[in-house]
Backbone as JSON, one array per atom type, in Angstrom:
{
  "sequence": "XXXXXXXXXXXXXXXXXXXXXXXXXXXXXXXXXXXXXXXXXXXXXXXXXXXXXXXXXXXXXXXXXXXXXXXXXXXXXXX",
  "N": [[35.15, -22.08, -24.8], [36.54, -19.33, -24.49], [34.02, -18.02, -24.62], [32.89, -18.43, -21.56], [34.7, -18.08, -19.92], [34.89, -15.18, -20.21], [31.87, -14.71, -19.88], [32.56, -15.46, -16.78], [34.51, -13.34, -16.11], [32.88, -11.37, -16.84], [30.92, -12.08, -15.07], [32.39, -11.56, -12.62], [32.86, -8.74, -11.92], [30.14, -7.7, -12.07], [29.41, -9.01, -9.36], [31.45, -7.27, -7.87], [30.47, -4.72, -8.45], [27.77, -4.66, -7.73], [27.88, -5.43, -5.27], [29.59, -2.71, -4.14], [27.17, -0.98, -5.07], [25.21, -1.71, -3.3], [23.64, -3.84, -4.58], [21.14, -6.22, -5.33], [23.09, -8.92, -7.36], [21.53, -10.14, -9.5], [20.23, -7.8, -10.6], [22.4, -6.47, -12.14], [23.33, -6.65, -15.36], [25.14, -7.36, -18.06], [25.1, -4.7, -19.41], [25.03, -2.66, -17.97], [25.36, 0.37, -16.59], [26.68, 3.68, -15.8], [25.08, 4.94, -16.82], [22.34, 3.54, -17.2], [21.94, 2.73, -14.13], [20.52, 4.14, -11.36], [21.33, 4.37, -8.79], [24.33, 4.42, -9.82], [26.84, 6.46, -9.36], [28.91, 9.53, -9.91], [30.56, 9.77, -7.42], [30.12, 7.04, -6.57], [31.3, 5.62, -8.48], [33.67, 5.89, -7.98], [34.14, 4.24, -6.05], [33.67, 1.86, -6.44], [35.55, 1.42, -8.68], [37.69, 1.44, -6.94], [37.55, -0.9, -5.37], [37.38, -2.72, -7.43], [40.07, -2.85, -8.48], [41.38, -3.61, -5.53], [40.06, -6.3, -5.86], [41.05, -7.63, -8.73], [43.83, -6.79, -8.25], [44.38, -4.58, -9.93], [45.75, -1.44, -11.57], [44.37, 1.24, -11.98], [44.56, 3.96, -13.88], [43.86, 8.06, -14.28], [42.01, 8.17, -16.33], [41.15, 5.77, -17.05], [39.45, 5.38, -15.35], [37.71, 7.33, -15.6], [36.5, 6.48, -17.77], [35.49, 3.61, -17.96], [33.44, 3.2, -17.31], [30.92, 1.18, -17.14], [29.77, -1.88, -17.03], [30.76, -3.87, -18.95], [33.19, -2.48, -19.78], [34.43, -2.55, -17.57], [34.97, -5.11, -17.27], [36.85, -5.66, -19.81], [38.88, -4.54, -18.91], [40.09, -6.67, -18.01], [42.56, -8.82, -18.38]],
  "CA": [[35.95, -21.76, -23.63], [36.16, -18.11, -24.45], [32.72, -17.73, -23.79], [32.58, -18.97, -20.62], [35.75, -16.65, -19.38], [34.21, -13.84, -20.64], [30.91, -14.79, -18.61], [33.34, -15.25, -15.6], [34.94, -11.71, -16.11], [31.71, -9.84, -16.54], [30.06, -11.71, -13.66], [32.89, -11.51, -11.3], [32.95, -7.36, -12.47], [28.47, -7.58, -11.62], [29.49, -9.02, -8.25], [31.98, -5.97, -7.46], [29.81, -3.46, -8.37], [26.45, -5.22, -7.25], [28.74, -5.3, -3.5], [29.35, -1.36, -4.15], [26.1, -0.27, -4.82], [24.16, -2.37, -2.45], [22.51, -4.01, -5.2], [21.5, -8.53, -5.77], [23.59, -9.3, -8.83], [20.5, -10.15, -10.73], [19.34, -6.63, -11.15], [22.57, -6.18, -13.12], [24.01, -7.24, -16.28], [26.56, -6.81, -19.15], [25.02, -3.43, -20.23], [24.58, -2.23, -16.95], [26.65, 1.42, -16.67], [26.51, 4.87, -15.02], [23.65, 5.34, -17.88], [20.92, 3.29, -16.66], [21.88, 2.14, -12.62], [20.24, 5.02, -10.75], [22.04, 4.73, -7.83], [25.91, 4.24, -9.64], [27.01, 8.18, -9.77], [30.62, 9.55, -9.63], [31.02, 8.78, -6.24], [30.12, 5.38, -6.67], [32.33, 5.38, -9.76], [35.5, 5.62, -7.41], [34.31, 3.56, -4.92], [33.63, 0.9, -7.86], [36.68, 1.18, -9.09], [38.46, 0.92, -5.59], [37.04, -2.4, -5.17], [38.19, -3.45, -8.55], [41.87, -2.53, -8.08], [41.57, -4.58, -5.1], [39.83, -7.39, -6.23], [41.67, -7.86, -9.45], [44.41, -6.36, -8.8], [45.01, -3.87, -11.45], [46.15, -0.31, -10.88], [43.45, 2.52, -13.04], [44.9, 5.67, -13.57], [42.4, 8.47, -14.18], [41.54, 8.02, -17.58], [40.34, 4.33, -17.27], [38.69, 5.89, -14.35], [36.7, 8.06, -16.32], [35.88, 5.7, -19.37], [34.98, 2.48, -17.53], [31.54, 3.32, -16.67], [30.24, -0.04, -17.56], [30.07, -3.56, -16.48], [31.41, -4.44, -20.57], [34.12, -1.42, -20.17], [35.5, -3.06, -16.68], [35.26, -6.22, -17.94], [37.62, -5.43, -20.83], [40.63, -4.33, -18.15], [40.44, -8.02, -17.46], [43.24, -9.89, -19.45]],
  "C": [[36.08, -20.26, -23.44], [35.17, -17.28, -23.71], [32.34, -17.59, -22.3], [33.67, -18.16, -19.47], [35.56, -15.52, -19.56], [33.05, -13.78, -19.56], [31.76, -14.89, -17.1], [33.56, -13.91, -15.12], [33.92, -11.4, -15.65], [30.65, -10.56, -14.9], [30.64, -11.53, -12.49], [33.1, -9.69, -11.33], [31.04, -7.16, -11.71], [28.92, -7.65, -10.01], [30.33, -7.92, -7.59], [31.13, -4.62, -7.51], [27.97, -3.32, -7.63], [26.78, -5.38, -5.47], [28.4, -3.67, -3.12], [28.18, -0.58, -3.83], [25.03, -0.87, -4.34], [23.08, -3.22, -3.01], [22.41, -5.5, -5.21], [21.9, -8.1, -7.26], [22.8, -9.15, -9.82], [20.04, -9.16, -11.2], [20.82, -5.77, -11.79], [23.43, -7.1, -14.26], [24.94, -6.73, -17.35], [26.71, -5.48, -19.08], [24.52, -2.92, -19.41], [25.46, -0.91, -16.47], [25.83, 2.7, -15.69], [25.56, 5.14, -15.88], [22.5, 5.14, -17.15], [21.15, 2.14, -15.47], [21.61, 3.61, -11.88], [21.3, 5.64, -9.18], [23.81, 4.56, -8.51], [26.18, 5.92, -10.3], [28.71, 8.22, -9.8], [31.41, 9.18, -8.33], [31.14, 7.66, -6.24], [30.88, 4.95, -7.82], [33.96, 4.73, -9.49], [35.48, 4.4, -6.19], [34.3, 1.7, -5.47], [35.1, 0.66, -8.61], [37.9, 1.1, -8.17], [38.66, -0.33, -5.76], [37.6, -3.04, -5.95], [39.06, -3.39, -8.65], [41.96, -3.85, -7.09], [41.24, -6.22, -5.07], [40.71, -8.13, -7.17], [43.31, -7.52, -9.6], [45.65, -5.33, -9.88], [44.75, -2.23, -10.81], [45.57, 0.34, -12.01], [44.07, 3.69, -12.9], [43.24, 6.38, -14.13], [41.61, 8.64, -15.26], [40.78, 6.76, -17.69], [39.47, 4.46, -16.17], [37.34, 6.34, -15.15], [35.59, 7.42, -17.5], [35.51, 4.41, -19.06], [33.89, 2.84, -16.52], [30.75, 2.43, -16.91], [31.12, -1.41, -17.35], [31.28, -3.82, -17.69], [32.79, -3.42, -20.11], [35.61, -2.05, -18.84], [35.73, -4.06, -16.78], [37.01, -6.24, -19.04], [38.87, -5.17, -20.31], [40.97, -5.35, -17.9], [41.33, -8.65, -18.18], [42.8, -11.14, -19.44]]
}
């Protein structure tokens, strides 16, 4: 059951940021970060983390701003 809420999280976290940066879902996954998505930059960082506030929610100050640069990292704000 874990499992399977966890896969929830991180793919409802793919679909927010796969919205953002204009991208199909499938081209990302878990370990998908400001590292290796060409187009997700700092701009697209805030506009990524907009989305996720309102999707989920949850209010980022600018530190979880800074350090959730990854699918796994925004995942993890998920209770």
């Amino acid at each position: 059951m874990t499992e399977t809420i966890t896969e929830d999280k991180t793919q409802a976290i793919i679909a927010v940021v796969a919205d953002v940066l204009g991208l199909r879902e499938d081209e990302l996954g878990p370990d998908s970060s400001m590292d290796n998505v060409p187009t997700w930059d700092s701009v697209e960082q805030i506009h990524i983390c907009l989305a996720f506030e309102r999707r989920f929610g949850i209010h980022l100050d600018m530190e979880m701003i800074a350090t959730s640069t990854s699918i796994r990292a925004l995942a993890a704000l998920i209770s």
